[in-house]
C-alpha positions, 0 to 999 in steps of 0.5 A, a space after each residue: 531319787 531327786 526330781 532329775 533322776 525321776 524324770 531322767 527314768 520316765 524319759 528311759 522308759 520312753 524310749 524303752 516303749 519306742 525300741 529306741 534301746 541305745 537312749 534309753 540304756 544311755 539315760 540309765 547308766 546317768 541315773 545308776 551313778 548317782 543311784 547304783 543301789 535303786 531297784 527300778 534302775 537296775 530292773 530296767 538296765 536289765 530289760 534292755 540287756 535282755 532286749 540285747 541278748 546280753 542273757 547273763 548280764 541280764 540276770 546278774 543285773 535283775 538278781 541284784 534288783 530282787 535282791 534289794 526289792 524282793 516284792 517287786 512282782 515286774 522284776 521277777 516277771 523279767 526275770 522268769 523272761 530272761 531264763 526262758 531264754 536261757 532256756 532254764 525252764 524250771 527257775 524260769 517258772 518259778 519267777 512267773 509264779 512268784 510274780 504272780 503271787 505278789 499280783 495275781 492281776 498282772 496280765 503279762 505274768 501269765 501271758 509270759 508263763 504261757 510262752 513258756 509252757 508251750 515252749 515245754 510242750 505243756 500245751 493245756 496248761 499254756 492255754 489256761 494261762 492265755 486265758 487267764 490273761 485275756 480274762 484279766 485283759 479282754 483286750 490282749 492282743 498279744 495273749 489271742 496271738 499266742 493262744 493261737 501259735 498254743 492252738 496251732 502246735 495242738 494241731 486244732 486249727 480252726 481255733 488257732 485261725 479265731 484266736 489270731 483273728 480276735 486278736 488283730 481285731 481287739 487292736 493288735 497290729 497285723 504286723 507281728 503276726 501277719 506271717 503266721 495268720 496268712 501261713 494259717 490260712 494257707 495250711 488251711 486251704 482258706 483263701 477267702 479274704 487273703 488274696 490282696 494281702 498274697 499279693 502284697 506279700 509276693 511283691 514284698 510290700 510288708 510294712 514290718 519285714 523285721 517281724 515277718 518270720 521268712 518260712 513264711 515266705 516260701 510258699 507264698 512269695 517266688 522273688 529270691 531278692 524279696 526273701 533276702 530283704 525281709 530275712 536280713 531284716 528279721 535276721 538283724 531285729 531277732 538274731 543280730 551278730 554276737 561279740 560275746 565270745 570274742 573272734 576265734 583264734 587260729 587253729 592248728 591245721 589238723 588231720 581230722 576236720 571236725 564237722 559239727 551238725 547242729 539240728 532239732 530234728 534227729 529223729 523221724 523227720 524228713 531231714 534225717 531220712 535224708 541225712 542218715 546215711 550220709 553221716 554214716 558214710 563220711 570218711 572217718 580217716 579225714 574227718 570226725 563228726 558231731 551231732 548237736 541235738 537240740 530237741 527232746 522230740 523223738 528220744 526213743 524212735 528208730 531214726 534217733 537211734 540210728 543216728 546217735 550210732 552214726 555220729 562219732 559223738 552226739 550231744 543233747 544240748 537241749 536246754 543250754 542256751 545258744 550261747 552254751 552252745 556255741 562255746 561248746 562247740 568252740 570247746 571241742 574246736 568244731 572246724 565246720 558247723 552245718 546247720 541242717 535247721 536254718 528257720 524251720 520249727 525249734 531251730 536256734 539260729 543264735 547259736 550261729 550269731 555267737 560263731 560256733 565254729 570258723 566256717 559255718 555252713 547251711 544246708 538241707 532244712 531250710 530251702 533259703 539264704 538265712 541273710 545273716 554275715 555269719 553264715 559263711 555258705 549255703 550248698 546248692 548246686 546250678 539249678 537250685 542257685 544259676 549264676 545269676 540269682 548268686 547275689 540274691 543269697 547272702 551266703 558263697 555259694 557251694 556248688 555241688 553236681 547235685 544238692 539233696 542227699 538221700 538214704 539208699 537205705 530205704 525201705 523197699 516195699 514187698 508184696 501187692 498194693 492195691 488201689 482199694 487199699 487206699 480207698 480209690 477207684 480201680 479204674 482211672 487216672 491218679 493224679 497225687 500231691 503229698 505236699 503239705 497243706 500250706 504249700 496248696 495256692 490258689 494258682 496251683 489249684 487252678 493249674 490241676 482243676 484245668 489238668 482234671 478238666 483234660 483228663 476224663 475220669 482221673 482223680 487228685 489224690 492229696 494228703 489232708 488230715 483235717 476236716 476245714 482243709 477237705 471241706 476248703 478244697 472240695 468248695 475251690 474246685 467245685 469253683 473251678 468247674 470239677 466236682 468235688 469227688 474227684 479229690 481224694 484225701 489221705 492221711 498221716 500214715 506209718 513209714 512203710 505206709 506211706 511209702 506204699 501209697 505212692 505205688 498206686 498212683 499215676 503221676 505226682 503233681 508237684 506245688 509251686 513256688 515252695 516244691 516237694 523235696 523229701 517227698 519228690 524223692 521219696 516218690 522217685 525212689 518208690 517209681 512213681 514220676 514227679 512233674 513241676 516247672 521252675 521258679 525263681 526262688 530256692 524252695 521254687 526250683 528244688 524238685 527240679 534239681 531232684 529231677 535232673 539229678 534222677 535223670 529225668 529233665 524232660 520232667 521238668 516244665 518252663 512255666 505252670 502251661 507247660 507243667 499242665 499240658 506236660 500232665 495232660 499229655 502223659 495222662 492222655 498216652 499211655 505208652 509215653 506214661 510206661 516209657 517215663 516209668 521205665 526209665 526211672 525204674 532203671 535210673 533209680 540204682 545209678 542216678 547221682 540222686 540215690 548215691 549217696 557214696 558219691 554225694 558224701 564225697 562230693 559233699 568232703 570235698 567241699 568241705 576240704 576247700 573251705 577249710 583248707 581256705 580257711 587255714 590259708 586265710 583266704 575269704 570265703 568264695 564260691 565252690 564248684 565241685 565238678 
């Protein structure tokens, strides 16, 4: 190339390193006219599609590059990158390890190959890797990080928290990972050093919202309007609309509406315990429904086979690319898809961004608005969104009597339970919280140390596998004055188990601002009375709405005093405990909570209006179904 066209590439790549995509795609196409046949041209015209999302161009435009220069070790590096997100693993790995047998120094190479190991569950061999690029790059920031996201799938977190810590101090930017590091801490139960950056967080004072993963915000931050703006920027950086495919055209009305679920986790996983059943009662003279599976997870469980005889078809579309599968869906004329995962673990949001159907809707997985334009309705019901709150959810708003589907199909315990078959005392008050770590605040805390204090003689009985979390939350509330004693750890249990270690129990205290769900009702269903009080958020006002659709309102405190003088009191009168009690044991067989035949019709006729106004080319709006 002459002089111009050289400097006309650096400048490119200029603005490639700034983000500025647009400038530097701009700068390219100037050079590729004059040099349509130049390798790095065509390499770097092919990094900025990737950065679009334009994957098949992508790889028509990186394979022409290696076509010309077959050595170059960056191209087939960029190449490995774009058919992992392709999601075609194999080629994809074998681009890294032939670039990195044209250079087995470059860093990158084996950072990118251990992206895709861990994205193939191959958690050894991605650490291998990471290390090997750390080994190459002792100041790889990007390398810790990921070898801590390798540590945390292990579950070995202690080594995830060392690893992403060495990596903000070799230089990399907290930014990228301050989610997940503050998320880490939090799973944890280590509190120690984070209690500004909490506070920053809560107020939404995050410096690179595009780059904070929103779950993490759930448990952390009770302000809907915040999560709204950090997720419509993380949504447009990451999973920005897509034209690709063009607008669907319009569809005959049909006789059978099409529903398509799309989710990573049919299989044993809360949201099919909760689902189950629905798809099993949907109406089938109105409507067809499809399963869109997109995990390999769970092939040989008894949920994942319940669930594959539910559906009318289910469809692995592991493996595809969203793009695949949103044609897919388009294909077999999906009328309405519901996403079941939203930003929870192993989700594809992009297939959504792509439009896989004309009427997309989000449900049950992900307590949160996604801020995206092309999620059309989010379900809820009044207490979860009120009037209000509407505009801090991006979506129209489908109001259902009550949001959380449940299977009545679960299991019933026979037989006798004891207290000491789960290591208690045989005497005493027990308090549980089955909720995950992460969902643990330091407030929460203070709030159930005060409620140990007034209730002489009880206990906390909480969920807790590893040792740093038992260790963590034995020292904070040997600060809070209550010895360490009086907590009690479970573990991870069988189904049927777990289930049975909510009959010996008193009282469930539930967390605040991410609530229980899944496992309030499983609480509920096995008796067992849940308290909480009511934030702001969606994930803060959930086991509200649980409670008022089992028929127990007076459960349900105003703010985190009266949750604990609600805790005292019951613990402290015996007679008040048995009436609450009875009143569930004879709700839970009517409740709108455990009836899913009248949850399942509600939840068609919701369906019905939105497709009925879809075919009527009316915009979507908010649905109340009484």
């Amino acid at each position: 190339m002459n002089p111009q066209l050289i400097q006309l590439t650096r400048q490119a790549v200029t603005y490639l390193q700034q983000g500025k995509l647009d400038d530097a795609e701009r700068l390219l196409k100037q050079v590729f006219k004059l040099a349509p046949k130049h390798p790095e041209v065509l390499r770097l015209l092919a990094v900025i599609l990737a950065q679009k999302r334009e994957l098949a161009d992508a790889l028509k435009m990186i394979d022409s590059s290696i076509k010309i220069d077959n050595k170059n070790y960056l191209a087939h590096s960029n190449k490995g990158n774009i058919l992992k997100d392709l999601n075609q693993y194999k080629a994809a790995l074998e681009s890294y390890n032939r670039a990195i047998a044209l250079q087995p120094n470059y860093a990158e190479a084996h950072n990118n190959k251990g992206n895709l190991l861990m994205d193939m569950n191959q958690l050894e061999p991605a650490l291998e890797s990471y290390n090997r690029a750390i080994a190459l790059q002792p100041n790889y920031a990007d390398a810790y990080s990921n070898m801590g996201n390798a540590f945390r799938k292990q579950n070995s977190l202690d080594e995830a928290l060392e690893a992403y810590e060495r990596s903000m101090a070799v230089g990399g930017s907290i930014d990228p990972i301050l989610g997940s590091y503050v998320n880490l801490k939090m799973q944890l139960c280590d509190w120690e050093g984070i209690e500004d950056l909490l506070s920053n967080i809560q107020a939404g004072d995050i410096q690179r919202k595009d780059r904070f993963f929103p779950f993490n915000l759930l448990a952390i931050c009770d302000d809907p309007y915040v999560v709204k703006q950090v997720t419509a920027e993380y949504m447009a950086a990451l999973h920005p609309v897509r034209s690709d495919l063009g607008s669907i055209p319009s569809r005959p009305r049909k006789e059978k509406i099409r529903i398509g679920y799309f989710s990573p986790d049919f299989k044993n996983h809360p949201v099919a315990y909760l689902m189950a059943e629905i798809i099993e009662l949907h109406n089938r003279d109105k409507f067809e429904v499809i399963a869109f599976s997109i995990s390999h997870d769970g092939l040989e469980d008894e949920m994942r086979q319940r669930l594959e005889l539910g559906f009318d078809q289910f469809i692995d579309v592991f493996g595809k690319s969203d793009k695949e599968v949103a044609l897919l869906s388009r294909e077999l004329e999906i009328d309405i898809a519901v996403d079941l995962g939203g930003l929870t673990e192993g989700t594809n949001p992009s297939i959504f961004a792509f439009r896989a159907a004309p009427i997309q809707i989000g449900y049950i997985g992900y307590l949160s608005t996604m801020a995206a334009p092309y999620m059309d309705y989010i379900v809820s019901d009044s207490t979860l969104i009120p009037e209000e709150m509407k505009d801090a959810y991006s979506e129209k708003i489908i109001y259902l009597p009550s949001y959380q589907a449940n299977d009545s199909k679960r299991s019933v315990i026979k037989g006798v339970i004891s207290r000491e078959d789960f290591g208690l005392p045989s005497k005493g008050f027990i308090f549980c919280s089955f909720n995950s770590s992460y969902k643990l605040t330091p407030r929460i805390f203070d709030s159930w140390a005060r409620i140990l204090n007034q209730v002489e003689g009880s206990v906390l009985y909480l969920y807790a596998e590893n040792n740093s979390v038992k260790k963590n939350l034995s020292q904070e509330i040997e600060k809070r004055g209550v010895r360490s004693d009086r907590l009690i750890f479970g573990g991870r249990l069988t189904r049927e188990d777990y289930l049975s270690r909510y009959m010996v129990a008193d009282l469930y205290l539930d967390t605040s601002p991410y609530n229980a769900g899944t496992t309030a009702s499983d609480a509920l269903w096995m008796g067992l009375p849940v308290i909480t009080f009511t934030g702001r958020s969606f994930s803060a006002r959930m086991c509200s709405s649980i409670l008022k659709a089992v028929g127990l309102p007076e459960l349900v405190a105003d703010s985190s005093k009266s949750y604990e003088d609600l805790a005292i009191s019951l613990a402290s009168n015996p007679e008040k405990m048995k009436a609450i009690k009875n009143k569930l044991s004879s709700s839970i067989g009517k409740a709108p909570l455990f009836n899913s035949e009248l949850f399942t019709q509600n939840l068609e006729a919701a369906f019905q209006i939105v497709y009925d106004r879809y075919q009527d080319n009316l915009p979507a709006e908010n649905i109340y179904i009484a």
